[in-house]
C-alpha positions as CSV (number, residue, x, y, z in Angstrom):
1,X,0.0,0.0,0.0
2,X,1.0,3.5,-0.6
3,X,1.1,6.5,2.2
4,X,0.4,9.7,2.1
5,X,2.9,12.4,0.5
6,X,4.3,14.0,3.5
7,X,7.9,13.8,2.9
8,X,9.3,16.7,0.7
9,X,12.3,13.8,0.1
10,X,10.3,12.5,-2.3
11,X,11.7,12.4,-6.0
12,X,9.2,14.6,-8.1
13,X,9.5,12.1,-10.9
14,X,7.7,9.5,-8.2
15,X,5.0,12.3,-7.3
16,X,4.6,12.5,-11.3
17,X,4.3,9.1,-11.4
18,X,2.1,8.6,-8.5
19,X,-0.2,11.5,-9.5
20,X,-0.3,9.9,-13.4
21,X,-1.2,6.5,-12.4
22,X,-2.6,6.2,-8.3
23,X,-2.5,3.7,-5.8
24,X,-5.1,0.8,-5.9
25,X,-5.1,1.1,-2.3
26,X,-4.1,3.9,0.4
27,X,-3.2,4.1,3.8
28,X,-4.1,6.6,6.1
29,X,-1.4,8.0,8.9
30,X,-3.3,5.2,10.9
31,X,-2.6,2.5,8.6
32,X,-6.4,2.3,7.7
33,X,-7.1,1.6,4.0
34,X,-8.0,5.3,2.3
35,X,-9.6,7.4,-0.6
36,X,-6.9,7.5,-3.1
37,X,-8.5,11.1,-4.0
38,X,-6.9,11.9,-0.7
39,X,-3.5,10.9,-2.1
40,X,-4.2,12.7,-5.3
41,X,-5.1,16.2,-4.1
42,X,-2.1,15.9,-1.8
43,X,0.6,14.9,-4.6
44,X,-1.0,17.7,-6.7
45,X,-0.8,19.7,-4.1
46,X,3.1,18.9,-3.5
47,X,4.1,19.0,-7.1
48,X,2.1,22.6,-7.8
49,X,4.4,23.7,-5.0
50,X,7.4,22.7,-7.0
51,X,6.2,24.4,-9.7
52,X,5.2,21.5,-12.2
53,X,3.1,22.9,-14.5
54,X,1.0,19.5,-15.9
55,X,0.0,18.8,-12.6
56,X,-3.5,20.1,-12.7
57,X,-3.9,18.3,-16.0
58,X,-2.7,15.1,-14.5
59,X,-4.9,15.3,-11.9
60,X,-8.3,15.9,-12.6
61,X,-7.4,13.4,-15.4
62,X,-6.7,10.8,-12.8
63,X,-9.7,11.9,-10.4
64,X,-12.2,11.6,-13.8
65,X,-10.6,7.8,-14.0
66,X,-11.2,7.1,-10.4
67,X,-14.7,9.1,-10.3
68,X,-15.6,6.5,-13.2
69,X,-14.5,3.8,-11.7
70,X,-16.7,4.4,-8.8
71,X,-19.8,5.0,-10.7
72,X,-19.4,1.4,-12.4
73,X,-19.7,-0.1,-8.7
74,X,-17.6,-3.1,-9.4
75,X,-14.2,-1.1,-7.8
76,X,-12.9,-1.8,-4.3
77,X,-11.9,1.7,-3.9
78,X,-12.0,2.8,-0.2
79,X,-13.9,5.4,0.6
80,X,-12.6,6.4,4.2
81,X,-12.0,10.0,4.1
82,X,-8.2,10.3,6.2
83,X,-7.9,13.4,6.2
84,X,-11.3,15.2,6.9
85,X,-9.6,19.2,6.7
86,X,-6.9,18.5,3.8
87,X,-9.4,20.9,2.0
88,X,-7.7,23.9,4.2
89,X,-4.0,22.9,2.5
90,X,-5.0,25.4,-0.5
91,X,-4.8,29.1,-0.8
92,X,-8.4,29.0,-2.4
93,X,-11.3,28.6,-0.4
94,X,-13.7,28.2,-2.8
95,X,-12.1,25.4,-4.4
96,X,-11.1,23.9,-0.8
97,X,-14.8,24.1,-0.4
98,X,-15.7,22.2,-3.4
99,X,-12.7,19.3,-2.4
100,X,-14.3,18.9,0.7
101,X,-18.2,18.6,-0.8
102,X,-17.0,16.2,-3.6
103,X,-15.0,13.6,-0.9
104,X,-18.4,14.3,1.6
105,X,-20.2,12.6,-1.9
106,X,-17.9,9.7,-1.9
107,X,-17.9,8.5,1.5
108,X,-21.3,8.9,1.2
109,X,-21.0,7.2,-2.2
110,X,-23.8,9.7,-4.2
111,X,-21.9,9.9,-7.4
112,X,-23.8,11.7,-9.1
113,X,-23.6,15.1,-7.0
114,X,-20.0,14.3,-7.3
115,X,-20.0,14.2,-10.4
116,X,-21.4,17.7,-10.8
117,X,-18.5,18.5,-7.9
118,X,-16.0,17.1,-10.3
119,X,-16.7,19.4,-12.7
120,X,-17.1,22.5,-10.8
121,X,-13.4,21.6,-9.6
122,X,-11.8,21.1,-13.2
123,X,-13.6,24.8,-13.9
124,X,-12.2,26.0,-10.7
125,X,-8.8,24.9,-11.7
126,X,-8.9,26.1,-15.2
């Protein structure tokens, strides 16, 4: 299993890599199986503070694979939320807002209103 992206240590090219293709499964700072979202927004997070420019592109393109993979119902995806205030690590509000609506949709698992989240994000990214 993968952990969370807490070490600045890490190689970018691993965030890159982690952010282009995510963990099947994530653990929590508990060792609890996780939301890989959670481990998206936090890579993205890290590598837009190093200054990589295609990691907004990366990721929304690897939280519209995930989002579809949970609307099909057949993935094991875990949808314990580790880190309910990780929407306060960005500068905007409004979009930490919408991050925290659209994970409050998956543990809930109503897809479809995060579906609509999803693409309020991408706009508010763009």
């Amino acid at each position: 299993m993968q952990t969370a992206v807490a070490d600045t240590a890490i190689d970018t090219r691993e965030l890159i890599k982690g952010l282009r293709r995510p963990p099947e499964t994530f653990e929590a700072n508990d060792g609890r199986p996780a939301m890989p979202e959670s481990f998206l927004w936090k890579t993205w997070l890290e590598l837009e503070s190093r200054g990589y420019e295609q990691a907004t592109d990366h990721f929304l393109r690897s939280l519209k694979s995930l989002h579809r993979r949970r609307t099909i119902g057949a993935s094991s995806l875990s949808s314990l939320d580790p880190d309910p205030f990780e929407h306060q690590m960005v500068q905007d509000v409004f979009l930490g807002e919408l991050w925290k609506a659209y994970k409050k949709c998956i543990v809930q698992h109503r897809t479809g209103p995060a579906a609509q989240l999803l693409r309020d994000i991408e706009e508010q990214l763009r």
